[in-house]
C-alpha positions as a Markdown table, in Angstrom:
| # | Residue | x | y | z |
|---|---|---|---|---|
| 1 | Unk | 5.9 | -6.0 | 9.1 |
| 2 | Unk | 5.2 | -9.8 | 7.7 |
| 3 | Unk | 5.2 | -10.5 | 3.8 |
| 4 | Unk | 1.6 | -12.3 | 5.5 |
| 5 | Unk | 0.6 | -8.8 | 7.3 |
| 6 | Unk | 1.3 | -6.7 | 4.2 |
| 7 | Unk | -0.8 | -8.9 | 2.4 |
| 8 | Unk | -3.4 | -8.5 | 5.0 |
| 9 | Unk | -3.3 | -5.0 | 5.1 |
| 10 | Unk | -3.3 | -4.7 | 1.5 |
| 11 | Unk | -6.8 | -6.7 | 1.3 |
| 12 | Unk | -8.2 | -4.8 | 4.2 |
| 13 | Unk | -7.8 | -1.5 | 2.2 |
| 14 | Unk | -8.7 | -2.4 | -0.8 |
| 15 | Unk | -12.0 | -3.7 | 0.8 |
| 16 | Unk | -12.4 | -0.3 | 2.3 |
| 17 | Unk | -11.7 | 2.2 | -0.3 |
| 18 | Unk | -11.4 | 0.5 | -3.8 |
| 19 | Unk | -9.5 | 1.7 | -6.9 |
| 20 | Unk | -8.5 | 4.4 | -4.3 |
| 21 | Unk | -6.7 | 1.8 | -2.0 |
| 22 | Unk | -3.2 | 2.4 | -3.6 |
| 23 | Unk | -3.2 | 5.8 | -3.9 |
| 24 | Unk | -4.0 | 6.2 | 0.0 |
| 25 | Unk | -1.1 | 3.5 | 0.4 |
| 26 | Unk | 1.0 | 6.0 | -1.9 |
| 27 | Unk | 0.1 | 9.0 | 0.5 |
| 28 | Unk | 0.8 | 7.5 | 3.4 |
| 29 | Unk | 4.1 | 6.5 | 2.3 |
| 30 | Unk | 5.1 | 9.9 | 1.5 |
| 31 | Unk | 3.8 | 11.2 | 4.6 |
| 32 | Unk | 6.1 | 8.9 | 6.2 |
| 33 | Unk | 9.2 | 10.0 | 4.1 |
| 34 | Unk | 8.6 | 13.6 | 4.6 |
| 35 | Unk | 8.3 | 12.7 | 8.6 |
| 36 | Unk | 11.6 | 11.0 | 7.9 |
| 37 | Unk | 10.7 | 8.1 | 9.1 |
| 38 | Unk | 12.0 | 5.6 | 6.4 |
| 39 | Unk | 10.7 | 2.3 | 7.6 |
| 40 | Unk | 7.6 | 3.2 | 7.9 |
| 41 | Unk | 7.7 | 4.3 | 4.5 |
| 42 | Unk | 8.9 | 1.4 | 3.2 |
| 43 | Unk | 6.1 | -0.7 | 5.1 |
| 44 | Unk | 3.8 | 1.2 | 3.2 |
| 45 | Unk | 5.6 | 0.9 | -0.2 |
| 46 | Unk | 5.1 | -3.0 | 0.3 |
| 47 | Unk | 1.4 | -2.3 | 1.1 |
| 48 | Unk | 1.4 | 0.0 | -2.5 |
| 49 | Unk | 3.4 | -3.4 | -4.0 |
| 50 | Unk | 0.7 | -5.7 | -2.7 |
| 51 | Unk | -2.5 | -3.4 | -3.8 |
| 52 | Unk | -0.8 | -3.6 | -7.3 |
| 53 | Unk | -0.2 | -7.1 | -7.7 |
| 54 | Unk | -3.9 | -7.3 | -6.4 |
| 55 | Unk | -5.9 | -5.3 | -8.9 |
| 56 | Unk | -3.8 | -6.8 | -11.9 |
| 57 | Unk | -2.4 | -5.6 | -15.2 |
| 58 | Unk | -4.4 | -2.8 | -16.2 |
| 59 | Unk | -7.1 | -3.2 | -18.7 |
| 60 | Unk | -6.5 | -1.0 | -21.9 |
């Protein structure tokens, strides 16, 4: 997947389920791993990166 697909990705979940955006990202990404299938894991990793750098530093 595309640095520009990640990113794409990344907005269209965070659109559809909010704060809990990453965590689904998260999940899926370990679904993945315990499937074995690494790349697909690591997509979703990028998609976890993206949602992060999205939302910002965390507000104390």
């Amino acid at each position: 997947m595309q640095q520009t697909q990640i990113h794409t990705y990344a907005r269209q979940l965070m659109e559809m389920h909010g704060a809990e955006a990453i965590a689904k990202a998260a999940q899926r990404a370990q679904e993945c791993e315990a499937q074995g299938d690494s790349e697909q894991a690591s997509e979703w990793r990028h998609v976890e990166d993206a949602l992060k750098m999205m939302r910002g530093p965390h507000q104390g």
